[in-house]
N, C-alpha and C positions, 0 to 999 in steps of 0.2 A: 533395557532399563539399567540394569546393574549386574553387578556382581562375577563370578565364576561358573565354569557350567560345573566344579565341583559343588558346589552349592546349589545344587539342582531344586531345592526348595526357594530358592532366591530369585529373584526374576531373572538378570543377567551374570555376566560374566565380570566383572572387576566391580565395581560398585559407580554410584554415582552420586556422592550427596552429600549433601551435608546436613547433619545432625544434628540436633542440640532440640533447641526447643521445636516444638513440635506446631500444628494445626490445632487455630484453636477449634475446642467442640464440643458442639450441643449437647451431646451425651456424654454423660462421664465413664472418661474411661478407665475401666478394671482391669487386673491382672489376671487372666483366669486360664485355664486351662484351654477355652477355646480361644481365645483373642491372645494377640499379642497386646499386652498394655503400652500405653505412653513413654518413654524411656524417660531419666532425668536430664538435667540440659546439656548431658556433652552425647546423650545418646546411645546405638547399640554399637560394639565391633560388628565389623564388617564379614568374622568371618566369628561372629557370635550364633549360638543356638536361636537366639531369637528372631535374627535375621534369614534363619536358613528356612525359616518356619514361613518366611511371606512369598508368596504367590501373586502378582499382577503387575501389570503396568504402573500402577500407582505410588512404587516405597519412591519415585522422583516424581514430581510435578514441575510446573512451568509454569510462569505469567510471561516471559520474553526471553529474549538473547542480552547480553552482555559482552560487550571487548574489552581486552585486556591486550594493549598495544606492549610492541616489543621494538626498541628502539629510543631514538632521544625524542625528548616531548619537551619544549622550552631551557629549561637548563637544569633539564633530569635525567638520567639514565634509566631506561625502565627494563625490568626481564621480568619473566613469568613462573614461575609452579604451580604443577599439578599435582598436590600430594594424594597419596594413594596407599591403604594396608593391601600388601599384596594378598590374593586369595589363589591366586597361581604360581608353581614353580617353574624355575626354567631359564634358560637365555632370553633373553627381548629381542624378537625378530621387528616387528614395526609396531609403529605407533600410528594412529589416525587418529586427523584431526579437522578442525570447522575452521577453515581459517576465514575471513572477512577481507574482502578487498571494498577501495573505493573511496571518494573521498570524505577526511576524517578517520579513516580507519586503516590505509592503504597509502604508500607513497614511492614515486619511482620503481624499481623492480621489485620493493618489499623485502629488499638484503638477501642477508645470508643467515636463517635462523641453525645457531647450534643448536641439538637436544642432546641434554646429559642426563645419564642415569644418577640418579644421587641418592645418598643414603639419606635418614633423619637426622638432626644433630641433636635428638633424647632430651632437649628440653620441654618445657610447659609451653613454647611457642608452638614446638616442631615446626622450624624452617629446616629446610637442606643444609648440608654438611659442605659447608662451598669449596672447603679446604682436602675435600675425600676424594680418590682415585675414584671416578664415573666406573657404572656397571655395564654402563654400556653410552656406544653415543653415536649420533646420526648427523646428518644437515638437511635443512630444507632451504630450495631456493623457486620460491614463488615465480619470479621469470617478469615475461610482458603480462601473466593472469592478474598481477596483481596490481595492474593497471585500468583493470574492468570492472564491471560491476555484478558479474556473478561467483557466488562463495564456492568455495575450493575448499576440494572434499578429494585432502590428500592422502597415503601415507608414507611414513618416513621409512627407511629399513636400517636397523642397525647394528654395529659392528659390537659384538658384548664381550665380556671381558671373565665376568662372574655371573651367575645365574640367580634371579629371582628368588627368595624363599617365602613361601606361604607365611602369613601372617606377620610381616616385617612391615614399616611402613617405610616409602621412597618419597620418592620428587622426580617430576620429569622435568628439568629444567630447564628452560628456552630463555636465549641471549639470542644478539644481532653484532655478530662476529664479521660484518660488511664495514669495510673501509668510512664509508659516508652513510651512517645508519640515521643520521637527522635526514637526507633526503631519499633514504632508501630502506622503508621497514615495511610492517605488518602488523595482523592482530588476530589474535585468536578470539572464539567466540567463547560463551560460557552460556548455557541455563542458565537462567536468575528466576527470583521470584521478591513482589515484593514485600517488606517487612513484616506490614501488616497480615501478610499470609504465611510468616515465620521463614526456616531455610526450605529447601526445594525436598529434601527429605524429612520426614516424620518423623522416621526411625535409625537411619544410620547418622551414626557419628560423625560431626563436622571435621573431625580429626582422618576420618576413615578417607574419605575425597572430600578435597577443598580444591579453592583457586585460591594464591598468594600474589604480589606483586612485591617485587624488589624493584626499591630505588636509591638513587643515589646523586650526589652533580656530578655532572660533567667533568670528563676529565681527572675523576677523585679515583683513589687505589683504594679507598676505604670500605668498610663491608654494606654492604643492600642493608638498609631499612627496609623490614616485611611487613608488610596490611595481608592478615589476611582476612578475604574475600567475604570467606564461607560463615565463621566463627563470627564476626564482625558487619553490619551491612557496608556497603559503600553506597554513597548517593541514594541510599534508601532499599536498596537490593540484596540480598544474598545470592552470592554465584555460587556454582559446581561447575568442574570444568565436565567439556563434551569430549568422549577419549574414549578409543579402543586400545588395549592394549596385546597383543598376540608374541605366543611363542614358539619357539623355534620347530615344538611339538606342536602346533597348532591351540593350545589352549587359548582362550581368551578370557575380557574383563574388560570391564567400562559399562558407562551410560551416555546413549546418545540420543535422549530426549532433545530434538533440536530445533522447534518451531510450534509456539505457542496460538490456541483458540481462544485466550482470555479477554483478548483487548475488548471491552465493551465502549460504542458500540462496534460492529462491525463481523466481529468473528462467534462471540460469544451465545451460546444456545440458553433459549430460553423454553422447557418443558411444560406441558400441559398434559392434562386427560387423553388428548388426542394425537399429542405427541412425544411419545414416549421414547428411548433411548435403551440400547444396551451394550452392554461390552461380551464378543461372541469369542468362546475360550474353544481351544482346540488344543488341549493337553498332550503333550508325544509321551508321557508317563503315568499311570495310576497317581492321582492324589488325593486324599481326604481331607478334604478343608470344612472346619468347624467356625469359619468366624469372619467376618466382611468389613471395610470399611472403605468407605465413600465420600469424597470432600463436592461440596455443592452449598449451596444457600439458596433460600425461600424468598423471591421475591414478591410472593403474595402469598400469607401463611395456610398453615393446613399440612395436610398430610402428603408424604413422598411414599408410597409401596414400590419394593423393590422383589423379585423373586428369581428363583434359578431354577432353569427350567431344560428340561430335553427333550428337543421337540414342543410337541403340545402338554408334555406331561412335567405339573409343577411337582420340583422337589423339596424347595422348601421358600417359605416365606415370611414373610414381615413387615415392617413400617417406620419410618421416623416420621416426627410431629413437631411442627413449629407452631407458636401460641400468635407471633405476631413475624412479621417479617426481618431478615437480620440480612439480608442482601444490602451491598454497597458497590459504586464503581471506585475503585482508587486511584488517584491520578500518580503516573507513572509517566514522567519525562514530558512528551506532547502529547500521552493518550491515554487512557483509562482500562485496567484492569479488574478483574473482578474480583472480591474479596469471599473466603472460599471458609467453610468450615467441614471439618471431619465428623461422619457420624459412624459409629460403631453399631455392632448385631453377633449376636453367636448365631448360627446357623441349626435350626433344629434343636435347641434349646442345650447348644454344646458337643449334640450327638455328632450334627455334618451328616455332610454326602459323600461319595465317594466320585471322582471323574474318574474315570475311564481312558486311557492311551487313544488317542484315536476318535476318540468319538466327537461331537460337539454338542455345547452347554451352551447357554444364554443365561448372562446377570441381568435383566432387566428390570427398569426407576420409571414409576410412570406414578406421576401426581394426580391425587385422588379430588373430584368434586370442579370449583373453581382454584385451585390451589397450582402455584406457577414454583419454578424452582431454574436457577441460572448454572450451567454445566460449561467448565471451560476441557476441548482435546486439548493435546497434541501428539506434533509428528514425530515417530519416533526412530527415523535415520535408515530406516532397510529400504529406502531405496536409493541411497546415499551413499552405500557398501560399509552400512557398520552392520555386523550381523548378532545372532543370540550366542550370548546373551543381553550384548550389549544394548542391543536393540529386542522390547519386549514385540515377539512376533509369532506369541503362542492365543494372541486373543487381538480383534480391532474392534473400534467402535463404529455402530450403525446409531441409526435414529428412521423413525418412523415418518415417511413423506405422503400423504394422500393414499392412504391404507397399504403404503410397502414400505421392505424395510429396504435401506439405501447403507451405502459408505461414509465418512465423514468425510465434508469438503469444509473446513472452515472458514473459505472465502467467499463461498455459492450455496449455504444450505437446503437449494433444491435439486443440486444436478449431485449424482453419486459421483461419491470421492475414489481413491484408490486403497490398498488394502496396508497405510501405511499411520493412520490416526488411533490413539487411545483415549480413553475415558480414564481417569484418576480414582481406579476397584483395584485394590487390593485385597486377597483371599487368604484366610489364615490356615497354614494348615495344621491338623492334628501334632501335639508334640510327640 
């Protein structure tokens, strides 16, 4: 999901998201000691106390993929940034990344992408510093792949120059330095989510990881116009880019939330009594986590019980409660998303549990009575080769099939998935 594995209370390793305003939610959320509260609209840092405190798959969410093409589009120049507050030090040994092939998104060999490291240029935009000596810089050359129709799951290795400082914010900057980049580009993907479900993160700052677009005409020496992505929707979306970042030491950072369950109909789970859902946590460190939150809607109201459990033994539990239904499908390009809300819990009345290194927990949501509620996964990149932290792969979700528990498949909800989908639970830990 995000972040650094110095931030070993964060889910991943660099971050993934964007920030700002949050999910809307049923319960209002407090500041308290066991919860992280709501941030204000630019959000938390990246490598903030607050952030360091959440545990799960959930600080990114996803309703779908987005592209951000690199090359000429009509009579524009288009290049791409990944901004990012570093949470790791070091040299940039490679970058991974989603690239999309195919047509509309893909053309001829898919050029020559450069990546440069770039600094921020310290304005209220924070675009890249286009005029700075790169910290580092790479090429990516797509080939005949980017002639087909399966996504490329590359990385770049780069030559660096100066080294990463923790808590700095960069740009990864991708151009199409190919001779004939109108018949020879590419595009990268992005998490998106959309509007109406806010940015893809709840809690980190839209500043912290964004996606940006520069462009410019054709042919012009003059500087990139920036949209950015994240801060801003585009066509109704908020992106985050999809990004591992690794260094020379091996640390990492990114989120590679990179294949959405939301589409309704099709993908999207609908819970009952009888079929109930969990996200199964397998913690490689002691954590105490006092506080939960859970993004879903009610499409037939009543009660959601949720509890955490080891084994057969409950350790702590609770409830949320809708009066009337607030589920909707959102239309989202040519298909329908689900629209999601955050509900919040202290765990044990603020006290919490403690996990255990090693051992396994179950957060299990099972709707009480006749009462239904709409859950969207996704996939989150490790088997794709982005690893943790980038990819959260300390918990997946199951769901309940004809009195067992299964993996998620969001294309087939009766046949078990493999060990690569989440549920949208993030765990608060103790400050």
């Amino acid at each position: 999901m995000l972040f650094s594995a110095l931030l070993a209370g964060a889910v991943l390793s660099g971050c993934g998201g964007g920030g700002g305003g949050s999910g809307a939610s049923d319960v209002p959320v407090q500041q308290t000691k066991a919860i992280v509260g709501q941030p204000g609209s630019e959000g938390y840092a990246l490598n903030s106390a607050e952030i360091g405190r959440l545990y799960g798959p959930g600080i990114f969410r996803q309703d779908a993929l987005g592209n951000t093409m690199i090359g000429i589009n009509g009579s524009q120049e288009r290049i791409v940034s990944n901004r990012f507050r570093a949470t790791i030090s070091g040299n940039l040994a490679s970058a991974r990344l989603y690239w999309q092939p195919g047509t509309g998104y893909s053309r001829g060999n898919g050029g020559v992408i450069r990546l440069r490291l770039l600094p921020d240029d310290g304005t209220d935009a924070h675009a890249p510093n286009m005029s700075a000596t790169p910290l580092a810089t790479a090429e990516f050359t797509p080939g005949a792949a980017a002639q087909g129709d399966r996504a490329i799951f590359a990385d770049s290795t780069f030559t660096s120059q100066q080294p990463l400082v923790a808590g700095q914010i960069y740009h990864l900057v991708m151009d199409n330095v190919a001779p004939d980049p109108r018949e020879n580009y590419i595009s990268s993907n992005n998490a998106i989510t959309h509007e109406q479900n806010d940015r893809p993160s709840r809690w980190v700052s839209s500043v912290d990881w964004g996606t940006l677009r520069g462009s410019r005409a054709v042919g012009s020496s003059d500087a990139f116009t920036w949209s950015d992505y994240t801060r801003n929707a585009s066509n109704g979306n908020y992106y985050v880019p999809i990004l591992q970042l690794t260094t020379a030491d091996g640390q990492r950072q990114g989120m590679a939330n990179m294949e959405s369950g939301a589409v309704d109909p099709g993908r999207i789970f609908t819970i009952g009594a009888e079929q109930p859902i969990r996200e199964r946590f397998r913690p490689t460190r002691e954590r105490r986590v006092t506080g939960l939150s859970f993004a879903t809607a009610a499409s037939v109201a009543g009660t959601l019980q949720w509890r955490i459990l080891q084994g057969s033994n409950v350790l702590a539990s609770g409830q949320f409660t809708t009066d009337a239904p607030n589920y909707t499908a959102l239309q989202a390009n040519a298909n329908r998303v689900g629209k999601v809300f955050w509900h919040d819990a202290e765990i044990n009345g603020g006290q919490g549990v403690t996990l255990a290194a090693g051992q396994t927990y179950d957060v299990e949501f099972q709707p009480q009575g006749q009462s239904q509620w709409k859950v969207a996964d996704f996939y989150n990149g490790s088997l794709h080769g982005f690893s943790w932290p980038a990819a959260f792969t300390e918990s997946n979700a199951q769901h309940r099939v004809n009195g067992q528990w299964i993996n998620v498949d969001h294309f087939n909800h009766t046949r078990a998935g493999k060990i690569e989908a989440n549920w949208p639970v993030v765990l608060h830990m103790a400050p």
